[in-house]
Each structure stands twice: as C-alpha cells, then as structure tokens.
N, C-alpha and C positions, 0 to 999 in steps of 0.2 A: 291241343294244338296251339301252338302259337301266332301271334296276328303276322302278318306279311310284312315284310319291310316297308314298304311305304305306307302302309299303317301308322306302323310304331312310331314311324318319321312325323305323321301327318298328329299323330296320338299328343308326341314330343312338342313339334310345335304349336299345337293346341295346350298345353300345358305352359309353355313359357309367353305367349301372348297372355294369358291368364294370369301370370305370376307380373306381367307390365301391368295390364291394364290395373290389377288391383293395386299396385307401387305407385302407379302415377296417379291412380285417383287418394291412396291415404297419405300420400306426402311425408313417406314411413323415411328416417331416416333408420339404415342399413348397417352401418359403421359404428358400432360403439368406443365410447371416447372416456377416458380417464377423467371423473368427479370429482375435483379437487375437495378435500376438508381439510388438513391441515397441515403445516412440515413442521419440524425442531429441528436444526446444526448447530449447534454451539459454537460459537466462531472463540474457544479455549485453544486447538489446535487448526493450524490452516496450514495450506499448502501455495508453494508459487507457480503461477502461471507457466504452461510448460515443461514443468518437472516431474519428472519418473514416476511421483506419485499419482500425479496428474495422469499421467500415460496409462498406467496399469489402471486405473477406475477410469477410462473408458472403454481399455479393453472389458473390466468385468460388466459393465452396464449394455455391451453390446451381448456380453456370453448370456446373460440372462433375461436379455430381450429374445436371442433369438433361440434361446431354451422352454420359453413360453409359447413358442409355437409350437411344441410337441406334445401338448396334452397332459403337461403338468401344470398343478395345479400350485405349487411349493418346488423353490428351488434355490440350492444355496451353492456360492463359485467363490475361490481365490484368484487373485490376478497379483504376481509381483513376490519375490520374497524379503530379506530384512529387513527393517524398518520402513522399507513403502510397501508394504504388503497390504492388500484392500479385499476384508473381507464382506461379501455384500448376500442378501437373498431378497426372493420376494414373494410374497403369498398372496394368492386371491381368493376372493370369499368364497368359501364352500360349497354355494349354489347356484354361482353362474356358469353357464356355458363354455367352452374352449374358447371360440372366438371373442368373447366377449373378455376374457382374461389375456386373453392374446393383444387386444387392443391398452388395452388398461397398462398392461406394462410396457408398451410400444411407447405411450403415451408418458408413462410415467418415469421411465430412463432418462427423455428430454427434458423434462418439466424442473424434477431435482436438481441437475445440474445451471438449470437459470434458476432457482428461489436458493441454491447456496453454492455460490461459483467456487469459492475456494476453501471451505470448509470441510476436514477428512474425517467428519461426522455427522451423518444426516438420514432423519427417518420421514416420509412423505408417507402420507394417510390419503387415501383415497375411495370415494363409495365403492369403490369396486376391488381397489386390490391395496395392498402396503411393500413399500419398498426401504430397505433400511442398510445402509453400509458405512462402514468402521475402519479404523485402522489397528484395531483392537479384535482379537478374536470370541466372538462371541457364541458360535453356532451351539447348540443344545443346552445354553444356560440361560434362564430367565431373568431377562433383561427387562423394566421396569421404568429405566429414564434415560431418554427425557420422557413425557408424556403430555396428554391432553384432554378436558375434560369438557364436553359441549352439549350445553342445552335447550329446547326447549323454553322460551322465556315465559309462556303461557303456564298459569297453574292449572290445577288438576282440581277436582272436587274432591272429596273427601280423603284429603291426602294420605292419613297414615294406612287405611285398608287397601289405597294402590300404591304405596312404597313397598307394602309388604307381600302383596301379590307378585311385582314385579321380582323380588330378592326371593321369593320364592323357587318364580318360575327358572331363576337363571342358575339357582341353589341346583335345580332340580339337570339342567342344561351343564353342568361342572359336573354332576354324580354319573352322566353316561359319556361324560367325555373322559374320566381320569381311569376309565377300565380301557381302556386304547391303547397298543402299545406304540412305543416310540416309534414316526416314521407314518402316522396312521390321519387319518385326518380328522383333524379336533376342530370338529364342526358340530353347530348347533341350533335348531329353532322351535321357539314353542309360541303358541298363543291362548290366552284362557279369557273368557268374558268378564271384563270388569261390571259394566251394568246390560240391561235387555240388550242394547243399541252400543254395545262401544265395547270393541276389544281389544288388548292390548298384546303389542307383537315384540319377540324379544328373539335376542340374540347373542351366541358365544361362541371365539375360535381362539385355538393357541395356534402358535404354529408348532407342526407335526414334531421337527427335530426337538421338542420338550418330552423330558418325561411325565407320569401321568400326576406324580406327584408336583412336581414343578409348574405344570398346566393349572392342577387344582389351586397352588398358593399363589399363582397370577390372578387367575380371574376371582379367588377373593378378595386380592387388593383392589380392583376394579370393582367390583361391589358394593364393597367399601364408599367407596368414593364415589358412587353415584350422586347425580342432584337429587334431593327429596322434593314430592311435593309438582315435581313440573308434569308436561305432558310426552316430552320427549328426554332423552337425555345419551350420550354414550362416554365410555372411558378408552382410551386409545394411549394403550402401553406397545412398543416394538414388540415384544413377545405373545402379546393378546390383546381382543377387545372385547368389551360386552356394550350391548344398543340396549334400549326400549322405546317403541313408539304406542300411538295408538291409530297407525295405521301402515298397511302393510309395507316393509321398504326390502323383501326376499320376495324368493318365488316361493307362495305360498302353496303352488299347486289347487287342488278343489276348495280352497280352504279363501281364495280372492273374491273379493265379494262382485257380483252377479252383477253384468251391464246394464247398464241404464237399458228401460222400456224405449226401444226406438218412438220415434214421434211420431206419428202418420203425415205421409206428403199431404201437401195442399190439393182442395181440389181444382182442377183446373179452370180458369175462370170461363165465361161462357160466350161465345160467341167469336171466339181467338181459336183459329188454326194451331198446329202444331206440328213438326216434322215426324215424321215417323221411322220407326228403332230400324227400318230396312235403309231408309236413305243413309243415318249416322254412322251405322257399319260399313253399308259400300264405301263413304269418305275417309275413316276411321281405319279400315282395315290394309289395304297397303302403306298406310304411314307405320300401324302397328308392324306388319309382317317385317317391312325394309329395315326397320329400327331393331328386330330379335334376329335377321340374320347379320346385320353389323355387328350385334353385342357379342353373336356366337362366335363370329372370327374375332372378333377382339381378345374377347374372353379366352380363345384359343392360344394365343399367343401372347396373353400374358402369365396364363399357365405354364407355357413351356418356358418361359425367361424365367418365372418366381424358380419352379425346380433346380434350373441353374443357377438359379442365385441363391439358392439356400445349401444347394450342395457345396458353391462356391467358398458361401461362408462359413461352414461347418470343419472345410477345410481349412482355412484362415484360421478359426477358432482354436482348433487342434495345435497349428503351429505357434500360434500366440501362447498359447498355455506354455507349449515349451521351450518358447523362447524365453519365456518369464520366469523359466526354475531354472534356466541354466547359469553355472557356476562355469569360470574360467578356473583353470587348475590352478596358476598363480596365486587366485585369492584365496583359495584351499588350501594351497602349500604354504602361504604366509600365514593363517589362520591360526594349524596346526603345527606352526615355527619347526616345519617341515616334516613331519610325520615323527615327532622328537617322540621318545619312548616315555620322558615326562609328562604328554601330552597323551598317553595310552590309557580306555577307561578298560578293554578286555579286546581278545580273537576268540575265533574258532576258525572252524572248517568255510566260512565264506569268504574270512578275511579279518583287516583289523578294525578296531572303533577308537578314534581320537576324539578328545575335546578341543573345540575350537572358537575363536573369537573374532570375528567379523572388526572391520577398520570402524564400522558405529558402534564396537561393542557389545554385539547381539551374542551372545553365547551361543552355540552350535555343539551336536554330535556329530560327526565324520564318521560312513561308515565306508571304507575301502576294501573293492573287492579284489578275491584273488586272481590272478590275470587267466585263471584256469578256466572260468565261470563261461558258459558254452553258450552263450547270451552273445545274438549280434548286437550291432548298434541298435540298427532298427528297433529289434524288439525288447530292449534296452528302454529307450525312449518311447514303445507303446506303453509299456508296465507302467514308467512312471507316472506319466499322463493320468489312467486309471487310478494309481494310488494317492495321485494328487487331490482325484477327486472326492475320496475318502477325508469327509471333515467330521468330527465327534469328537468330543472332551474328550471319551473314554477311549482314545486310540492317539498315539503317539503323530504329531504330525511329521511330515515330508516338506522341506520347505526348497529343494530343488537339487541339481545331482549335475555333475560335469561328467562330460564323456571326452575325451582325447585321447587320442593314437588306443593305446592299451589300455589304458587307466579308466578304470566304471565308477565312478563315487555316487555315494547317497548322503545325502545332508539331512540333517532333521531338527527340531528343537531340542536345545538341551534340558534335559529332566535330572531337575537338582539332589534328589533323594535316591538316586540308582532305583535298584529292584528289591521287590518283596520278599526275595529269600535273602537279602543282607538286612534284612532287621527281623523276620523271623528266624533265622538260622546264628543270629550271630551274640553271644550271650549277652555283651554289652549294650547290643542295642535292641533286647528282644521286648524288655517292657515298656520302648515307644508304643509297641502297638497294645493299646489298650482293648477293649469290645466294641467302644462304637468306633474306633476307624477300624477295625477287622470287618465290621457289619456295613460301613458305607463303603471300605474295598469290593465287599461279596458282588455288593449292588452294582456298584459302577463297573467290573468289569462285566457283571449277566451284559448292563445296557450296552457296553462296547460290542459284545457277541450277538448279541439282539440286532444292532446295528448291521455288523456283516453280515447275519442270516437272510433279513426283511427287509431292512429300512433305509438301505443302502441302494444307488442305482446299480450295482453290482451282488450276486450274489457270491457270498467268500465263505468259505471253508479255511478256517483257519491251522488246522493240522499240528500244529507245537504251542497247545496254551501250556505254561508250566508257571510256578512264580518268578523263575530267573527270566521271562518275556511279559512279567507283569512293572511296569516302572510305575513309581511315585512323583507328584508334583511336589513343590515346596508346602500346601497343604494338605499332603496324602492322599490325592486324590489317586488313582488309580489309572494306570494308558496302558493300552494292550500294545505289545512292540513284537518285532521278525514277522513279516509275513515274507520269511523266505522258504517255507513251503506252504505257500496257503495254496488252495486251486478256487480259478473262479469255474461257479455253474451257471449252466442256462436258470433261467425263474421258474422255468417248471420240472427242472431236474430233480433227483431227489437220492438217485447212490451215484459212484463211479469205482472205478477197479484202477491200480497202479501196477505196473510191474515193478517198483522199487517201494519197499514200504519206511520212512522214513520219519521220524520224530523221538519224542523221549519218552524212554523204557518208565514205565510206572501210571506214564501218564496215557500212553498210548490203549484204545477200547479193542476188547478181543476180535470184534470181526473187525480189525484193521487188520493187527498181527498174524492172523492166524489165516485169512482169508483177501488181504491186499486190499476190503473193502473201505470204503468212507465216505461219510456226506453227516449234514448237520447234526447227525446225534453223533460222531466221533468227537467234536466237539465239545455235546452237553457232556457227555463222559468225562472229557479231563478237565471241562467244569467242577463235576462233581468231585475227583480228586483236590482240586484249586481248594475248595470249601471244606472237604476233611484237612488239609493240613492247614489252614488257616484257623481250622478249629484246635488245632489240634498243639500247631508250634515246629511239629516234625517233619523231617524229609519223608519220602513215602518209600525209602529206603535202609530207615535208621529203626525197625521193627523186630530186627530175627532176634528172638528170647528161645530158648532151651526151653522154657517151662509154658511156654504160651504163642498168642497167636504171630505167625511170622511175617504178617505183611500189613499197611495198614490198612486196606479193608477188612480182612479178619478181624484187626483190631476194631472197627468201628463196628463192625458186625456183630459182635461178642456184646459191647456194651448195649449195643440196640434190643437183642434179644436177651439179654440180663435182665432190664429197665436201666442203667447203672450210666444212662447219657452224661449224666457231666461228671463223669470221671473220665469221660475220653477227652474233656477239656485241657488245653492249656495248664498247667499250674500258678502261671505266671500271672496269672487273670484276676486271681484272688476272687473276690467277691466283686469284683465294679462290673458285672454285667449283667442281662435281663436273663431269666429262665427262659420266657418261653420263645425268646428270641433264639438262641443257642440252640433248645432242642428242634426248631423247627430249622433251623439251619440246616442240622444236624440229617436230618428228615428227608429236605431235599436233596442236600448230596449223597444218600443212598439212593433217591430216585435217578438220579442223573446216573450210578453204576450200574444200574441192574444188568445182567446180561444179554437180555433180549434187548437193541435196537427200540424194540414197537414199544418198548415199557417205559422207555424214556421221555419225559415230559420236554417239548420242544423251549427254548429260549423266551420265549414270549408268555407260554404259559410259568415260567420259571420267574422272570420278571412279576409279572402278577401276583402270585405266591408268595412273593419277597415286599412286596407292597400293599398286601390286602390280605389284614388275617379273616376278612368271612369266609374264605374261600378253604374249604377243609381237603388238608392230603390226603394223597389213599395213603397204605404202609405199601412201603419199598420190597420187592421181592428179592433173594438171593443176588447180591452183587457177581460180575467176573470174577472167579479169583485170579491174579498175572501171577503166579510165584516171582522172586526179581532176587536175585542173588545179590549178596551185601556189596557195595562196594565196586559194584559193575561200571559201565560207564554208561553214562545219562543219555547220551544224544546222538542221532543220528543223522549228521544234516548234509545231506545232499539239498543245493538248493538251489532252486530257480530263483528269481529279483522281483519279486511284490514286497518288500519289505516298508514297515512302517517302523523303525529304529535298530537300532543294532544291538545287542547284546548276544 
C-alpha cells in the first residue's frame, strides 16, 4: 500500500527542510563554475568588430552552450558558410556529471570570447571542460597546436622510478582507449602506489571524433612532453590531454581517500546553562518551513519559464543554422557563370553538378535539382539542417543550399580529384593509386560509415556506397558523397522495408533486391564490394569470361578457395605493396558479402580489424552470388535530398 497524500506531502517536506538545513549549515556552493587553466588564439588571423564572422561564432557558441544542456558530454557545430565559416566543439572531462559540464561550457562560451575578442582561432583549457574553434576545419583530425604544458613546480623523490610509473600508467590508459571506435568516449583513469603513503593519479582523453589510431599518436606526443622529475604535471593539445598528480583531481569513486576522524565536541563547560534542541526547533522551524515553500513556488516558476526558454532557443537555433547556409540564387547563378555547360562536372536522374567560385574565391560543387523532386520547401530545409549537422573528414561536406520559387540547390565543397572510379577505371590515371592510398582509401571510408552507422547524432543508412560516390581530396583522402537515398533510423532500429528498392546493380546486398530489405549491414555489403574492386582495379561488372568465373565475387571466391589471393590483385601494383595487408583486405571484404545479414561483421568491428592485426578473422562463408549482366545500367536513383555532394 502506498502512504496517503499528506503523508507523502508531509514525507516531501520533511525531506527538503533536510536538504536546507544541511545547505545552510555546509555552505556548499551548488553551481559549478568553469576552472580556468589556460587559452592559446594566435592573433595570425583576426576578425573586425561586427563582421559576419563575428556573427556566425556567436551564433556557434550559443549552439554549443545550449547543446550542453542535453546530456552530451562532446559536441561539435558549424555556424556560417565561405570563408566566415566557424567551425567550433567542446568536450568535457569524462567523469563529471551533466550539470557540472553544463556549467563549464555556460561559463566557458563567455570567458573565450573576453581572453581573445578578435582572434578566429582559439582553444580555452579548463579543469572541467575544453572549448576550441577555427576558422579552419578541423573536426576528426588530430590537432596538436597550439598547446600547453603545466607543472608542478615541487620535485618528486626518486625521480626516474616515478617518471616511469607515471608513462607507464598512461602507456597503459592509451592501449584501452585506441580499441574505441570513433564517436566513443576516449576517456581514462588509473592510480597505482608510488610509495606505502603516496599515490599517484593519472589521466587521458582524446576527443571522441578521433580515430583510435589518431588518439593513440596524440596522447604519445603528450607523453612525450611531460615534465620529468615533478610532482604534478599535465600536456593540453586541442585534440587531447594527459594529467598526473599525486593527489586525486577525478572522481575516484571508493578509491578517495577516507574523511578525516571527526573531533569530538567540547565538553560543556560546568556550571553554564544551555538552551535546549526543543526551544532551537520551535524558533528554527517556521523560518525553515516559510523559506522551502517560497523556494518551492519559485522553483516552480522558474521551471516553467527555463522550458520555455529552451524550447524557445532550440527554435532560434534551428533557424539560425539555416539562415547561415542559405545561398541567394544570384550568387549561385553568378558562381556558376550561369549554369554554363563549361562549368558541368556530371547529371543524373536528380539533376545536374556545376563547379562554382564564390566572389572570395572559394571553389564550390553546385548540385541542382530537377524541379521534378517531390520535396517541399519545408522538408527541403529540414533535410538540410540534419546534413549540415553531419561533420567528418571522411564525408563530403554541405556548406549551404538556396531554395527559391522552383529552384532546390545543394552547394558543397569542391573536391579537387573527382571520384575513385576515375583513377581506378581510367588507364592513364590508374597507377596513381599505389597500395597505401588504396589501404588509407579502405580505411577512411570504413571511418565515414562508421560514422553514419554510430557516431553520428543521426543514425544513416547510406543505400548507394559505390566508387563513383567515393570522392578524393587533393591528398587522396577519401569523402563519402550522395546521400540522395540514404534513410535515417531511430538508434535503436535495426531493418526497414521500401516499397521502391533503389541503388546500384552489383553493389546493391541480396535481401535488399530480392526482399526490399535494409539497415546497416546493406551497407557493410557494398563495403565489401568497394574493397574487392579496390583490390582488384575492376568494375564489378567487367567479369563475364567464357572460360571462367562471371562476376566478381565468383572471381574473389575462386582465388580465396584456391589460396591463389594475390592473383586476384591489381596487376598494376607490382610489388609496392604489403602481403599480409592485401590478404587481410582481401578477407574482410568477403566477410562483409557473405549472404546471411547475421554473418556480416558490423562497421565498428570492421574498423578494428583494419586497425589492429591481434585481432584474428574468422573465414568468410559463401558470398551472395547477384549474377549482373554485362553492360546493364548501373543505377537506380530515385531520390529523396540527404545528400552530401553530388555526383
């Protein structure tokens, strides 16, 4: 049975005079406040008072203050596109509390912009969190400078067995942070007994958008670079930190050492009266009582004003983002010196793609849609919003889109090297790709899919991986592009059903075609094609032999059950590449085809695989076979507008 109402009531109020009286007797301050330790802005680039740039980095400092009220712990925002485009995040240390991170970047949004008013580079260090923004894009690359190095000015005794303890402990703090996949939380703490009485407490975070490898050759350089010899010390890179004390500065949990032996009261001197604990209460208790139903209505109604004010600003926030991508058609049209056919990089079935050059010179992709596309405004401008939010090296960025009368444009960065099937399919330009950019392509896009599967505040099904939607930077780096049939899922979804089943023939996994199914292992599937023909050189349609196998899994499949793996290679490759890199290549993109769904190893563990040889594969079962007729046509795109570049 439950207590009666005025129980509960009487229970309640007996519980919050409890929570006063022990507040007003420890003098607890309540509110946690941003720790200053130290900033860098290079005052190399600055910005004037007033100006666009200005504007758009306080739009982002407000989106990631009031993104810190939702229980993230890590978060990264653009505000603004060409050249005042401000990309900023900020992370708080892995073992505090919401509130307590919520304050920290409350605090520390204000703070940055008085220690570097006009500077459009600046990273603020603080005991509790780190806030860093750029006018440079930096999201999932380890960044290293500026930095800071603070010690401890006290030595240590017997220096080299605690220097070595220490690079130990944090050696040991790197090796369970770099099995984390991207998007995860690269947090760490250990303590071990330097002598009977003295222990020493240590500390390591990257932020999550690193890979695990990128994390690991951060917090070496910070290791590195520790003071030798002192009693404290920490290195503070934008993209990580590592501490050491010898005494706790985390929540150590059972591991804080034990409160002092209270002191025993005095005893009361003798022959002195004393009031007694009935009169203190009768005096005591209606100042208490009046004072926790004042707080309760207060409390009540600042409740309901904060909800309004955060609903208030979330909508703000929303429209600020797209007011910050929007593009007037004129500066499109003039860009694209008016959609000139000279300026064409390809179409399809969504539309065409120009190159284009902004009045500061920024180069630009134009994607223009066909006025067919069944897309309102509206949800025209939700889509973008969401893909805006999408930041990762390995994903082509959205830098903003014009909507007028008919006309739906998507703008993006221009990517100097087009796509991966014009240098693997094209003979003059096919021994650009050597083994290690084919092996840092595999990788970078796993991390861009990784990204939309996990690590993304969306989860995305990307539906059209193929190489003509894999683009190159100027150093080969790898961007996933078209998410003009991605679908997003709830986070804990895991299939869905289409009634139109849409992408390209070769690439597409059998329970898509054959059953309209799909979710994250549709994906790892035309993964797994991506890496056979990246091994390989060839279309996954340029197979049919008279004498032999007709398609190229057959073909990969013959050489795996042969042993006969590096004849399925490349020819083009010669000898510049590692053995057992290639067969385990090899390896993987048979696990990613097998035809059972359940057999397919997800993104994350695929990532790992590709980053960590302890880790032994199983062998790959029976791939799909697709039979695909020579010469068919590739694609089938019907598309809704998630796109991240155009090709």
């Amino acid at each position: 049975m439950g207590l009666p109402q005025p129980c509960r009531f009487n229970l309640c109020m007996t519980l919050l005079v409890l929570y006063f009286l022990i507040s007003f007797l420890s003098h607890t301050r309540t509110e946690a406040v941003a720790t200053y330790v130290h900033h860098k802005c290079p005052n190399t680039t600055t910005f004037a008072t007033n100006s666009t740039y200005q504007s758009n980095l306080n739009n982002l400092l407000t989106y990631l203050s009031s993104n810190a009220t939702r229980n993230i712990e890590f978060y990264n925002a653009t505000a603004g596109n060409s050249v005042d485009t401000v990309y900023g995040l900020f992370l708080c240390r892995g073992d505090l509390p919401v509130d307590t991170c919520q304050s920290c970047i409350a605090d520390a949004t204000k703070d940055i912009v008085q220690r570097c008013p006009t500077e459009r580079v600046a990273v603020g260090w603080y005991d509790e969190c780190m806030l860093h923004y750029s006018d440079q894009y930096f999201f999932g690359s380890m960044v290293t400078d500026p930095y800071r190095i603070l010690c401890n000015p006290q030595n240590i005794s017997d220096q080299t067995r605690f220097d070595q303890l220490v690079r130990a402990k944090l050696s040991g703090l790197a090796s369970g942070i770099i099995n984390l996949s991207t998007g995860a939380k690269k947090f760490g703490t250990k303590q071990a007994n330097f002598t009977a009485l003295r222990i020493v407490y240590t500390l390591a975070q990257c932020t999550p958008d690193l890979s695990g490898y990128d994390c690991t050759s951060c917090l070496r350089l910070a290791k590195q670079k520790l003071p030798s010899g002192k009693r404290g010390g920490r290195v503070l890179f934008p993209s990580c930190i590592v501490r050491f004390e010898i005494y706790p500065f985390y929540l150590t949990g059972n591991t804080s050492a034990p409160p002092p032996t209270p002191v025993p009261p005095p005893p009361t001197p003798k022959g002195k009266s004393h009031i007694s604990s009935l009169t203190i209460v009768a005096i005591v208790a209606p100042i208490i009582v009046s004072a926790v139903l004042f707080f309760m209505g207060y409390c009540f109604l600042i409740r309901r004003k904060a909800s309004k004010t955060i609903q208030e600003e979330n909508a703000a926030n929303e429209i600020s983002i797209v007011e910050s991508l929007q593009f007037d058609f004129a500066t499109i049209e003039a860009a694209t010196n008016k959609f000139s056919d000279a300026n064409k990089l390809g179409e399809g079935g969504f539309g065409q793609v120009y190159k284009g050059i902004l009045l500061n010179g920024q180069e630009i992709a134009v994607k223009r849609l066909s006025r067919w596309s069944r897309q309102g405004a509206g949800e025209f401008k939700n889509e973008v919003v969401l893909v805006a939010k999408l930041q990762h090296r390995n994903l082509v960025r959205l830098l903003g889109f014009c909507l007028e009368g008919e006309e739906k444009i998507l703008v993006y960065e221009f990517v100097p090297n087009k796509s991966l099937d014009y240098f693997l399919y094209e003979p003059e330009r096919h021994g650009k790709l050597d083994w290690s950019k084919r092996y840092k392509i595999i990788g970078g896009i796993a991390r861009g899919i990784l990204y939309l599967h996990e690590d993304s505040r969306l989860k995305i099904i990307h539906r059209d991986l193929k190489a003509s939607n894999v683009l190159l930077d100027e150093n080969m780096n790898p961007k996933i592009s078209d998410f003009g049939m991605a679908k997003i899922f709830a986070i804990d979804q895991t299939q869905a059903n289409t009634s139109r089943v849409v992408g390209t023939f070769g690439y597409m996994s059998p329970e898509y075609v054959m059953h309209a199914q799909f979710s994250t292992k549709s994906d790892v599937y035309s993964f797994g094609i991506l890496i056979l023909v990246i091994l390989c050189g060839k279309k996954n349609t340029s197979f049919y032999q008279s004498d032999g196998p007709a398609d190229l899994l057959s073909f990969a499949w013959k050489h795996w059950e042969d042993g006969t793996l590096l004849e399925f290679l490349d020819p083009t490759l010669g000898d510049s590449y590692l053995r057992n890199e290639v067969i385990r290549c090899l390896q993987i993109g048979l696990l990613c085809v097998q035809e059972n769904p359940v057999d397919r190893p997800t993104m994350a563990s695929i990532v790992l695989m590709l980053n960590s040889y302890s880790i032994t594969l199983p062998s790959p079962q029976n791939p799909a076979y697709l039979q695909t007729e020579q010469n068919m046509p590739l694609s089938i795109n019907e598309a809704s507008i998630t796109e991240v570049y155009p090709r």
